[in-house]
C-alpha positions as CSV (number, residue, x, y, z in Angstrom):
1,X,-7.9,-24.9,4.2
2,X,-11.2,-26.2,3.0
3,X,-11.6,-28.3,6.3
4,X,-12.0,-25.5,8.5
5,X,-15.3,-23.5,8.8
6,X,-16.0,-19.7,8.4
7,X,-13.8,-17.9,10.9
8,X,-15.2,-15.7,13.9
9,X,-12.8,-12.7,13.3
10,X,-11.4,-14.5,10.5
11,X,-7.6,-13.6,9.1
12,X,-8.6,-11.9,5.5
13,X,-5.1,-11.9,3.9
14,X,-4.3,-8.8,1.5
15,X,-1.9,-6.9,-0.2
16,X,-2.1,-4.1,2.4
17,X,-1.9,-6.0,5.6
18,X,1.7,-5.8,5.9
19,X,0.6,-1.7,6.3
20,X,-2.4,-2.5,8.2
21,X,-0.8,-4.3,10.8
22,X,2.7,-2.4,10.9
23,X,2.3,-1.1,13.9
24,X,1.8,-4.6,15.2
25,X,5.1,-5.8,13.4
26,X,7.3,-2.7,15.0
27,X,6.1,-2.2,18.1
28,X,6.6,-5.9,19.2
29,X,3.5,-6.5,19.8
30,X,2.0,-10.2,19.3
31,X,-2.1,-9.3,19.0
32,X,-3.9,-7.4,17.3
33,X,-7.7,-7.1,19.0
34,X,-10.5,-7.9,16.9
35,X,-13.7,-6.9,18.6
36,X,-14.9,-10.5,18.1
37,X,-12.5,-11.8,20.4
38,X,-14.2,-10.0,23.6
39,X,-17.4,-11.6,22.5
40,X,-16.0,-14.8,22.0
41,X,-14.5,-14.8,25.5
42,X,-16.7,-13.4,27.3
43,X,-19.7,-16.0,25.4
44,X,-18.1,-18.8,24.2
45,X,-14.7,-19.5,26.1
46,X,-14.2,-19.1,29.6
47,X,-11.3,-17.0,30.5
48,X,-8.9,-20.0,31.7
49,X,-9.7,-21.4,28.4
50,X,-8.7,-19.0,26.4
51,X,-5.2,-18.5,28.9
52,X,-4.4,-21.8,27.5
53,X,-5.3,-21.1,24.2
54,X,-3.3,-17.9,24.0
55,X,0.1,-19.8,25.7
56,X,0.0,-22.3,23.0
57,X,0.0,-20.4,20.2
58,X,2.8,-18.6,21.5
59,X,4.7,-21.3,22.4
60,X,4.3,-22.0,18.9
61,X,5.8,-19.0,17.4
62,X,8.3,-19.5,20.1
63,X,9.6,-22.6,18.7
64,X,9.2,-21.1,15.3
65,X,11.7,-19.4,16.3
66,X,14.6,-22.4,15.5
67,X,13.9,-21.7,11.6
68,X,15.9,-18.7,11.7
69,X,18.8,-20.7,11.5
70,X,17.8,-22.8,8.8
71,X,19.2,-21.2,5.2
72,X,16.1,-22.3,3.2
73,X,12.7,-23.3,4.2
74,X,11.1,-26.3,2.5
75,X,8.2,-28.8,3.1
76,X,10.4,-31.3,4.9
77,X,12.6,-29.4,6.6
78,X,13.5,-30.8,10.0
79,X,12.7,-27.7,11.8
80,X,9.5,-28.1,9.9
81,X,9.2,-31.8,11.1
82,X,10.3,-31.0,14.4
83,X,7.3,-28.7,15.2
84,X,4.5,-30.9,13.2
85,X,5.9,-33.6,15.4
86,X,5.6,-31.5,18.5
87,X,2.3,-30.4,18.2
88,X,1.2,-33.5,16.3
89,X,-1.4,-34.0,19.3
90,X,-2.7,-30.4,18.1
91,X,-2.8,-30.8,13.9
92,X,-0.5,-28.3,13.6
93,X,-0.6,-27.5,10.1
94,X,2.5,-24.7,8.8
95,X,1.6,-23.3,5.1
96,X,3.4,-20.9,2.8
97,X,1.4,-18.0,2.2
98,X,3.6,-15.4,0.6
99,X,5.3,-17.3,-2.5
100,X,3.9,-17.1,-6.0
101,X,3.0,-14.2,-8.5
102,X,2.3,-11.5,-6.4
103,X,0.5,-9.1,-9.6
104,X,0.6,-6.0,-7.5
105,X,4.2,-6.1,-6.5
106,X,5.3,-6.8,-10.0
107,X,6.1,-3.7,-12.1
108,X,4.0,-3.0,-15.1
109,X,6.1,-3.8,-17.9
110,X,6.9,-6.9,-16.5
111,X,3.0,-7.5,-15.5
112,X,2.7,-6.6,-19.5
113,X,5.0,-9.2,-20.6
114,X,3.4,-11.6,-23.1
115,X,4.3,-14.6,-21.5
116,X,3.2,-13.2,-18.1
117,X,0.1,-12.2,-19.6
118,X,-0.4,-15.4,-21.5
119,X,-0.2,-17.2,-18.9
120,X,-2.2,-15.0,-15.9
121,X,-4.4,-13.0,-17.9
122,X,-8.4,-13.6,-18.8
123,X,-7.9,-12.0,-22.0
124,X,-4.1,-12.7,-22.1
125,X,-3.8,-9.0,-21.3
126,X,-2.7,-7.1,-17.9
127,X,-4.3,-4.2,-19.0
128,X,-7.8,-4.9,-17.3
129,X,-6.3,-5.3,-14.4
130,X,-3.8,-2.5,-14.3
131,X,-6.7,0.0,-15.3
132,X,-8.7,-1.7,-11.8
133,X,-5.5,-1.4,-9.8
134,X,-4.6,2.1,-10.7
135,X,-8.4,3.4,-9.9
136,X,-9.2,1.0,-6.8
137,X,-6.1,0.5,-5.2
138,X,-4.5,-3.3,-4.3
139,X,-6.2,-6.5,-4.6
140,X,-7.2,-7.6,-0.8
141,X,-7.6,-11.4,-1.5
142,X,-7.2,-13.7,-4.3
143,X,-11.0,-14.1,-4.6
144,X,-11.1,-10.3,-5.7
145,X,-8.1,-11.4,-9.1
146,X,-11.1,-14.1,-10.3
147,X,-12.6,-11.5,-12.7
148,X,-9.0,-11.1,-14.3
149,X,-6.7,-14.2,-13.5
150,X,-7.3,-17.5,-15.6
151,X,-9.3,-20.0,-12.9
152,X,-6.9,-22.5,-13.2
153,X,-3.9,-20.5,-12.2
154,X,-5.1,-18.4,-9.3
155,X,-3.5,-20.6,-7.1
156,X,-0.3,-19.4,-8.0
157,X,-0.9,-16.0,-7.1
158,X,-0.7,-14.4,-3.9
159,X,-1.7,-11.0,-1.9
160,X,0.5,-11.3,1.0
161,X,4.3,-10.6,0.9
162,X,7.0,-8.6,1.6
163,X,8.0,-6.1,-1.0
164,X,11.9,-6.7,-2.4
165,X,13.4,-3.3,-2.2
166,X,14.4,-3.6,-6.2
167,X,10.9,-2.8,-7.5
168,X,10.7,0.4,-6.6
169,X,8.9,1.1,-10.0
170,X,6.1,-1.0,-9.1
171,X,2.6,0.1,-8.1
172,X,3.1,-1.6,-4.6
173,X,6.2,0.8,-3.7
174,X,4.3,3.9,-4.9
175,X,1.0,3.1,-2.4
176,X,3.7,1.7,0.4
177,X,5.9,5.2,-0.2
178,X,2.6,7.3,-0.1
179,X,1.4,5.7,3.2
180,X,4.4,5.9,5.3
181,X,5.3,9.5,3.4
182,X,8.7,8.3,2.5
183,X,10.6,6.5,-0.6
184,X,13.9,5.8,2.0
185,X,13.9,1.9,2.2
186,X,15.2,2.3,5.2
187,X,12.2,4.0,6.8
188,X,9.8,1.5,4.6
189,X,11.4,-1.4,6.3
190,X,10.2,-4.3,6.9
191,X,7.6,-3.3,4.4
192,X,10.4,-3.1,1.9
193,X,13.2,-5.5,2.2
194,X,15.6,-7.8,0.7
195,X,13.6,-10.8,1.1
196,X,12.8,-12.7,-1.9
197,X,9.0,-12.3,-2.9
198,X,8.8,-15.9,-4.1
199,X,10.8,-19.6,-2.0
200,X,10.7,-21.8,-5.1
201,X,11.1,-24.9,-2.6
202,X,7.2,-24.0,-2.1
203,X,5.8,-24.3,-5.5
204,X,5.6,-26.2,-8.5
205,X,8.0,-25.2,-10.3
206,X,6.3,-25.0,-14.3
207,X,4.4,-21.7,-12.0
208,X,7.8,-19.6,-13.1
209,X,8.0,-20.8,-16.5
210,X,6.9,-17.3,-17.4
211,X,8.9,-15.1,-15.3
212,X,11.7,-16.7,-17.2
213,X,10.3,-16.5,-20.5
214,X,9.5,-12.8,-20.3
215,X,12.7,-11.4,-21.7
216,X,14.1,-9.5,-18.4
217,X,16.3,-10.9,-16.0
218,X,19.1,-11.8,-19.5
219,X,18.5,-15.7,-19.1
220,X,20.1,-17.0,-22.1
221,X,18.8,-20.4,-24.1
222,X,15.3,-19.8,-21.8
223,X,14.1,-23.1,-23.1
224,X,17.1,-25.0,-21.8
225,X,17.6,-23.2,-18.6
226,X,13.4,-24.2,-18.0
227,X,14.1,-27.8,-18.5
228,X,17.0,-28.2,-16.2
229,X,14.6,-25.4,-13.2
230,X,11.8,-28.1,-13.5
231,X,14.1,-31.1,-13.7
232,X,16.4,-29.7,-10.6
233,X,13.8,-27.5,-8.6
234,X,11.0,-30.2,-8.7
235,X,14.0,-32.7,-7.2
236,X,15.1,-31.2,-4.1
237,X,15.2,-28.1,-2.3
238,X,17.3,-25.5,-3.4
239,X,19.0,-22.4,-2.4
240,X,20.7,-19.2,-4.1
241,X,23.5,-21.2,-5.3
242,X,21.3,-23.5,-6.4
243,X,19.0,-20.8,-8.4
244,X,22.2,-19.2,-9.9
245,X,23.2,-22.5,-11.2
246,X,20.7,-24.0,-13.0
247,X,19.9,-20.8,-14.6
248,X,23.1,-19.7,-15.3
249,X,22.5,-16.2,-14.1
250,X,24.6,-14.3,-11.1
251,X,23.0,-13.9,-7.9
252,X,23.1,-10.3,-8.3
253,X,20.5,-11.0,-11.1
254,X,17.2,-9.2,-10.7
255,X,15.4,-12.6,-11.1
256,X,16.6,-12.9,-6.9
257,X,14.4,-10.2,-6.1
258,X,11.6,-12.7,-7.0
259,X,13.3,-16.2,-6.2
260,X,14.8,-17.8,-3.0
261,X,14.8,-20.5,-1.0
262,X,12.9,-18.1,2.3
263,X,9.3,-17.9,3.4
264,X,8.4,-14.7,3.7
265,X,5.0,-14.9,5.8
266,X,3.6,-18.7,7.3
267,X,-0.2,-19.1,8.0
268,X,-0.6,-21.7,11.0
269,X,-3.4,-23.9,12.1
270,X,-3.9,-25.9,15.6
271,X,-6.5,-27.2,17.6
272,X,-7.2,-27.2,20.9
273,X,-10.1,-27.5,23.0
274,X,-12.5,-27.9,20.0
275,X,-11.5,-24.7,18.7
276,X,-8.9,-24.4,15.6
277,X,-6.8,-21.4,15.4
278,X,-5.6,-19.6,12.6
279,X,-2.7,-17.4,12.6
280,X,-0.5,-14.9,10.2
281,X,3.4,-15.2,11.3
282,X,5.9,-12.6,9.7
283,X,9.3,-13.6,9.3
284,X,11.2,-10.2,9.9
285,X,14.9,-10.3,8.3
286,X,17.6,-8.5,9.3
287,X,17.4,-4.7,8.9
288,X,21.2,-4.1,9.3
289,X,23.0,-6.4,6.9
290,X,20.7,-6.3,3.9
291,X,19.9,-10.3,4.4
292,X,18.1,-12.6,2.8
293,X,17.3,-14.1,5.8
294,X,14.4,-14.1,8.8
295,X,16.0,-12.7,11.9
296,X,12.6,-13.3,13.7
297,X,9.3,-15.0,13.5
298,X,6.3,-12.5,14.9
299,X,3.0,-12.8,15.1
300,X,0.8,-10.4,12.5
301,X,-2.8,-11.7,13.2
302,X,-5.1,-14.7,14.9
303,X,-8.4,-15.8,14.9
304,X,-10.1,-18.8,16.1
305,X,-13.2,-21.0,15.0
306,X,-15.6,-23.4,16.5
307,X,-14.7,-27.1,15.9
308,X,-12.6,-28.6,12.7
């Protein structure tokens, strides 16, 4: 990320863009149209230019498209290595963007949580931050959590995600039902879905240490069952199965509303014609069966900028 200079039209990731750009996600459609991207064509990039631009990145996403048929995503994956390789002339770069502690889709007594708060918290205490949230609304990026998350664990948090329909008592499902006038999941999906918030095969995996230590998803001997996560997590990839497993819990366990082996949203970088572009794909799972899975890879949001 820190290769790249400041963006013209640049993707700001936040907890409300899966709102903002709704309209985008249902409709089908694969742009949305920044203003800066007329003057940037119309100044900067000839129009055959940017033709070619615009065909590659959805040829991308197009052969994004094979990773709905992998089970789990992870940094090796050969679907992964398949389209680094492909593009490899390009720098394709694929990151997680949606996996870690996202504080807003949490419920409050589980924000609360000593170890939760021990471990986030300047202060060791949530209740700065739930006071902010409650009277300014969600966090847009992670630079705005740096006057309440520790400095050294920012990184594992995250504004961008899909919210798992069983946290319904969290702040993020009250400001989601509000905007869309409606607490039916069905009519809040994809906004709400079954996805899980966090793939574990995309972290380190000491970052959940405290969602298991906080006392409430009924993990029994929590010191033992974090030895053998770290041990078996930091090994391999892993999948439900897996998760269930190690931890000894069933997968109907509430923990699965925050683990799983799925990426939620991917961020994408590429170069071509000494421009890089930047862009925000969705993976969209399947309304009708309730799956854990991505049915379809779309495109949210793109931007491009000048050189490396």
């Amino acid at each position: 990320m820190n290769r790249y200079k400041r963006k013209q039209g640049s993707i700001e990731p936040g907890s409300l863009l899966i709102i903002l750009f709704i309209s985008v996600l249902l409709s089908g459609l694969s742009v949305y149209a920044f203003s800066s991207f007329d003057y940037y064509t119309k100044n900067v990039i000839e129009n055959q230019r940017m033709k070619e631009i615009k065909h590659l990145l959805y040829l991308v996403i197009s052969d994004m498209q094979i990773m709905v048929n992998d089970e789990i995503d992870y940094p090796d994956d050969p679907s992964i290595l398949f389209l680094r390789s492909k593009y490899d002339k390009n720098e394709l770069i694929l990151k997680d963007v949606s996996s870690g502690y996202h504080i807003d889709f949490m419920p409050d007594d589980l924000l609360a949580s000593s170890s939760i708060s021990e471990y986030l918290f300047l202060g060791e205490s949530a209740i700065s931050y739930i006071k902010h949230r409650d009277e300014n609304g969600f966090s847009m990026t992670n630079a705005a959590l740096e006057q309440f998350i520790k400095r050294p664990v920012l990184a594992s948090c995250t504004v961008l995600g899909w919210l798992n329909i069983n946290e319904q008592k969290s702040f993020a499902f009250k400001e989601i039902s509000a905007t869309f006038n409606s607490t039916d999941t069905d009519v809040l999906f994809p906004v709400v879905n079954t996805m899980p918030m966090t793939n574990v095969n995309m972290i380190e995996p000491e970052i959940l240490t405290p969602l298991l230590y906080s006392g409430f998803f009924g993990i029994e001997k929590v010191s033992a069952a974090n030895e053998r996560m770290i041990a078996r997590f930091g090994f391999g990839p892993v999948d439900d199965t897996d998760i269930s497993a190690v931890l000894k819990v069933p997968e109907s366990s509430r923990l699965f509303t925050y683990l799983g082996g799925k990426t939620s949203f991917w961020e994408l970088f590429f170069t071509i014609h000494d421009v890089t572009v930047n862009a925000l794909i969705g993976g969209i799972p399947d309304k009708n069966n309730k799956s854990r899975m991505v049915k379809e890879y779309r495109l949210v949001d793109w931007s491009m900028s000048d050189g490396k």
